[in-house]
C-alpha positions as CSV (number, residue, x, y, z in Angstrom):
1,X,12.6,-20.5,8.5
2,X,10.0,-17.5,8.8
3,X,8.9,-15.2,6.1
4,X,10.6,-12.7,8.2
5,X,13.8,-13.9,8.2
6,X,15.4,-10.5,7.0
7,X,13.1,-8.0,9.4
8,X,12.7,-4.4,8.2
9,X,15.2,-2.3,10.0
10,X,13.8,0.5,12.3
11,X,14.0,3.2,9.1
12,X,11.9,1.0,6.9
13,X,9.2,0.9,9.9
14,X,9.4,4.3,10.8
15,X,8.4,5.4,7.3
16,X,5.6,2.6,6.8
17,X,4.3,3.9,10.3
18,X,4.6,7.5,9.4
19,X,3.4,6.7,5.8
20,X,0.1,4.6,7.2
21,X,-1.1,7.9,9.5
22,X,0.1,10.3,7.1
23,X,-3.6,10.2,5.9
24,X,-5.1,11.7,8.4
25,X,-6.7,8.6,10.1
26,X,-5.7,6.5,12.8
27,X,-4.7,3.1,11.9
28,X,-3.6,-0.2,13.9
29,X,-0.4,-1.4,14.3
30,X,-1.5,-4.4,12.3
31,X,-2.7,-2.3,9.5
32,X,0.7,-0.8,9.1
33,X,2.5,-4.4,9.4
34,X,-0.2,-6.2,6.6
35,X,1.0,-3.1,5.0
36,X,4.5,-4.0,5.4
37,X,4.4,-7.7,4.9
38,X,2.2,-7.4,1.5
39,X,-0.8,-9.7,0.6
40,X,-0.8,-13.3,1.8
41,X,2.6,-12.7,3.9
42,X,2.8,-13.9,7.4
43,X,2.3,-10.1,9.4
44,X,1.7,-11.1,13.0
45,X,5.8,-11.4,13.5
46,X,6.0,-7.8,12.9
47,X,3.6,-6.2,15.7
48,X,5.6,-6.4,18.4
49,X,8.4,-4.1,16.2
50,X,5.9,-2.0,15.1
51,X,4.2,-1.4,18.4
52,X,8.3,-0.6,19.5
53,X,8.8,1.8,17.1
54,X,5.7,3.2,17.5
55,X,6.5,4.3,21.1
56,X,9.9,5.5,20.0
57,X,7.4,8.1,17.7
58,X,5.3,8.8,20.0
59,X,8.2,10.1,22.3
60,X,9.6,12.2,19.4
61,X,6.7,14.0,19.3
62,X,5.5,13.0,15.3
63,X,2.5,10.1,16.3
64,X,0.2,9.5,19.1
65,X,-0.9,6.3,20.2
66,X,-4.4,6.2,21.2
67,X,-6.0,3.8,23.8
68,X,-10.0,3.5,24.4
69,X,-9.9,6.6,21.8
70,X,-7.7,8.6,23.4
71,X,-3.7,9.5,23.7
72,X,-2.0,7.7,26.2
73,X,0.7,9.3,28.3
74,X,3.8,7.2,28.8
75,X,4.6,3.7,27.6
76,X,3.3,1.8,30.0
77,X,-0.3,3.1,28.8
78,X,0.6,1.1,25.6
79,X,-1.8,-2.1,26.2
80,X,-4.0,-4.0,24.7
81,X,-5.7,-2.7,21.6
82,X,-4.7,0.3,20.5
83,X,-4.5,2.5,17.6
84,X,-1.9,5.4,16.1
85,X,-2.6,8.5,14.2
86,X,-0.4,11.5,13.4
87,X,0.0,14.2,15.9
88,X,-2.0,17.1,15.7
């Protein structure tokens, strides 16, 4: 059995999303899913979630994600490394 048995639901990553860019610098998604995990938890099964829900914030208008530095347009953008920070 995984460590993440019993996921977050989409609330729970929503608010440790928001919470993470909330201070005004732009984090990773694997930032906000250490975050989430806590220290010395298995966090790797959680990125693909948070990158999900990430896009689902980025649409309602409250995060950008931001590729090479900059804001990416549409979902499809949403590859490789990137990083989210609160919309300005």
């Amino acid at each position: 059995m995984s460590e993440y048995e019993k996921a977050p639901d989409n609330d729970a990553l929503d608010a440790a999303i928001l919470a993470a860019v909330s201070a005004g610098r732009s984090v990773s998604p694997s930032d906000v899913a250490v975050a989430l995990a806590g220290p010395g938890k298995a966090w790797q099964g959680l990125l693909p979630k948070i990158r999900a829900r990430a896009l689902v914030l980025m649409a309602e208008g409250k995060i950008e994600v931001l590729r090479k530095g900059k804001p990416i347009a549409d979902a499809a953008d949403m590859r490789g490394v990137v990083r989210l920070r609160a919309k300005s």
